[in-house]
N, C-alpha and C positions, 0 to 999 in steps of 0.2 A: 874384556868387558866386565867381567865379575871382581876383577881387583879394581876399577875403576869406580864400579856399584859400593865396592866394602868399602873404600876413601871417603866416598862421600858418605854414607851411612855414617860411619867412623867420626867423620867432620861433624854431622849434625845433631850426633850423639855428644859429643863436644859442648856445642852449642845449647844446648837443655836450658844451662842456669840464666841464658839471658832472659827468658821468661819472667826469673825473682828479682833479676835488679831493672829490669824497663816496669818502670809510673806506667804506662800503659796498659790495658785490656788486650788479651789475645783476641786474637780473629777467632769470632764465632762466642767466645766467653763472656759475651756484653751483658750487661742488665738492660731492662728493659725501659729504663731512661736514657739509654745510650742509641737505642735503637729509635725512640724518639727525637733524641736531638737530631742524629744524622737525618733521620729521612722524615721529619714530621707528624711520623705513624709508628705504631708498634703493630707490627705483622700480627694478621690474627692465629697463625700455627705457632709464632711463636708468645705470645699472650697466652695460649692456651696452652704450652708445654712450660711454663715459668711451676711447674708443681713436680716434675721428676727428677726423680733422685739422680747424681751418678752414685755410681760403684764404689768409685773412690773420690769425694767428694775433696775438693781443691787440690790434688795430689797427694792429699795429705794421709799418711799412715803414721798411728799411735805407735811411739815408744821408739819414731825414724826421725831424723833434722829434717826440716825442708827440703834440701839440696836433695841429700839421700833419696827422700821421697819420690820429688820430680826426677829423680835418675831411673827410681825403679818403675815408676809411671809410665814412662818414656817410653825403658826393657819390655816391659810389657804389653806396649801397644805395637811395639817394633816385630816381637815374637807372635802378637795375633793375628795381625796382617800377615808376616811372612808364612805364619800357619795355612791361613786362608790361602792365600796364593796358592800353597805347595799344594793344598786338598784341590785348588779348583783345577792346577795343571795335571794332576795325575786323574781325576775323570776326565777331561777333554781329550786326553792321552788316550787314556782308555776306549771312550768311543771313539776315536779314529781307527784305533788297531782293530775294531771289530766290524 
């Protein structure tokens, strides 16, 4: 099962750069005329969240290529999540055993 999990991991680490070459907007990265076209409306959470920052704004870090960028982007969201996981499995662990 865990060699299965890292292939596909692996795979869609792979896949990162189709991001910079699809003409397209990711799911979820719309502006808020995109959200207008599609559904006639711009959601009022999301009209009212069009003012925060990300962290790393377009993947982009100074003095990295693009590519590079979206790769460490990517590492980075890969290792937060699996952070999270490992923290949340080792409390649930924990109270079970107690």
């Amino acid at each position: 099962m865990k060699k299965r999990l890292y292939i596909i991991l692996a795979l869609l680490f792979v896949l990162v750069p189709l991001g910079l070459i699809s003409p397209y907007a990711a799911w979820g990265e719309w502006e808020n005329e995109h959200y207008k076209e599609l559904l006639g409306f711009i959601p009022k959470g999301i009209a009212e969240a069009n003012g925060v920052d990300a962290p790393i704004p377009d993947y982009a870090l100074k003095g990295m290529g693009e590519t590079s960028s979206y790769y460490l982007s990517a590492l980075l969201g890969v290792l937060l999540l699996f952070g999270i996981y490992y923290i949340l499995l080792k409390v649930l662990k924990n109270e079970k055993s107690h």
